[in-house]
C-alpha positions, 0 to 999 in steps of 0.5 A: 109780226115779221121783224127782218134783221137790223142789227148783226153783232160781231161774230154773229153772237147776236141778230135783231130777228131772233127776237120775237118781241123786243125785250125790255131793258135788262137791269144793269144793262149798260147801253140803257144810257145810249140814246139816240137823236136827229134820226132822219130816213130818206132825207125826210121823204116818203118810202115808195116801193113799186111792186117787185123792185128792192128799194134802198134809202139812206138814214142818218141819226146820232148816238149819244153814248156814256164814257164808259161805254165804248163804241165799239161794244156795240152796234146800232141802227134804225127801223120803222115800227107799228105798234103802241110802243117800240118795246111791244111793236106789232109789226117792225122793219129795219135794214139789212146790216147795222149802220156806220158810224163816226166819232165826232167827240168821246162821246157822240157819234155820227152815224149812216145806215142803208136800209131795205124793202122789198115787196112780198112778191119779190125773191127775197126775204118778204118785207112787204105786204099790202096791209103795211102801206101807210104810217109807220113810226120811226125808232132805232136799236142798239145792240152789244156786240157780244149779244149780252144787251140790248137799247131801243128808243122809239117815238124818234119821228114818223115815216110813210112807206107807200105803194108806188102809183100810175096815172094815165090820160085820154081826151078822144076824139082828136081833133073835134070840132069847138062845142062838141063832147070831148070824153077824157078816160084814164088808170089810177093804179098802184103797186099790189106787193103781194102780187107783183103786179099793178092794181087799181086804185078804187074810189079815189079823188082825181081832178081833171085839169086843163091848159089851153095851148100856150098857157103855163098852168093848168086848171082844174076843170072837175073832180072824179072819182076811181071806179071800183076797178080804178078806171077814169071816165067823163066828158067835157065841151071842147073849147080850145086847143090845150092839155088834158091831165088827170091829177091825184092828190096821194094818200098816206098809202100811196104817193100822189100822181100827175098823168102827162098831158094829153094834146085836144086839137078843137077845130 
């Protein structure tokens, strides 16, 4: 399990990656009180992370906090976990720092966090391996900053952090006369975080959609599947001038994709 730091505390008394498991509250522990709400990663999106470039998005959330727990003694901060529970995760990321926050009453307080992936292949800290594509749930952290304590809560919502992915196109031959074969070929590919590089996507669901010149919508035509190596390939009739495009749903890996239209001159 890889737990990156997600919370620094002041003077560096405390950061959430020496621990390798969240410790469960401490009795007494003063911050057992904070909690948090309105967690909201990527103003709700999915995280799509390509094969080597670091990706930063935005999180919001609140913190509620006892009188007599000031705002400064601690700090706090979002992260994805997997696991049955926050406190007994099998996999967590969190952001690079801990997040900013407002006081919009003496005890609530309104907060920003940036939080970072990074592919296992990059040159940084390795975030990112295949295997963590997928559902992620969503939980946050509150830490003391003289490191005496510690707050998690978890099931605050759920978060899908995918492999970025390609789609191509091509109808040949062109031009082609009306009533002759027309073979449309194309990629399915997606990010590969260990290598850095792209992959292709095997044994997925692709439609292949139509639009005659002049129309403004496609149509699906048929579906496809991936081959092992996540090549497309099939043929159609040529009927008339138009657009071919191949169309990926997407799944809770990988985001879903349109290839641009591909122009089919029929004579």
């Amino acid at each position: 399990m890889r737990i990156r730091a997600t919370v620094a505390a002041v003077s560096g008394a405390l950061a959430l990656s020496a621990f390798a498991v969240p410790a469960a509250q401490a009795a007494g522990n003063p911050l057992s009180a904070v909690t948090f709400s309105n967690v909201v990663v990527n103003a709700g999106k999915n995280i799509v992370v390509g094969p080597t470039a670091q990706v930063t998005v935005t999180a919001t959330y609140t913190v509620t906090h006892p009188a007599t727990v000031s705002a400064s003694s601690f700090q706090s901060g979002p992260v994805l976990y997997r696991g049955t529970s926050i406190t007994a995760p099998t996999d967590m990321l969190g952001g690079d720092g801990p997040g900013t926050c407002t006081a919009s009453s003496s005890t609530v307080l309104k907060c920003t966090a940036k939080l970072q992936y990074r592919p296992a292949s990059s040159d940084e800290t390795e975030d990112l391996f295949n295997d963590e594509a997928g559902a992620w749930k969503v939980g946050a952290v509150a830490v003391a900053t003289n490191g005496s304590n510690i707050k998690w809560q978890g099931d605050l919502g759920a978060k899908n952090v995918q492999r970025l992915s390609k789609l191509t196109v091509n109808a040949s031959p062109e031009p082609v006369k009306k009533g002759k074969t027309i073979t449309v070929t194309g990629a399915l590919t997606r990010a590969n975080w260990d290598s850095g590089k792209y992959a292709g996507y095997a044994t997925q669901p692709v439609k292949l959609q139509f639009k005659k010149k002049g129309a403004t919508a496609y149509t699906t035509v048929k579906t496809v599947k991936t081959s092992s190596t996540g090549a497309l390939k099939t043929t159609v009739t040529a009927s008339a001038d138009g657009y071919y495009r191949y169309v990926f749903a997407g799944t809770t890996t990988t985001p879903a994709v349109n290839a641009a239209g591909d122009f089919i001159d029929v004579q």
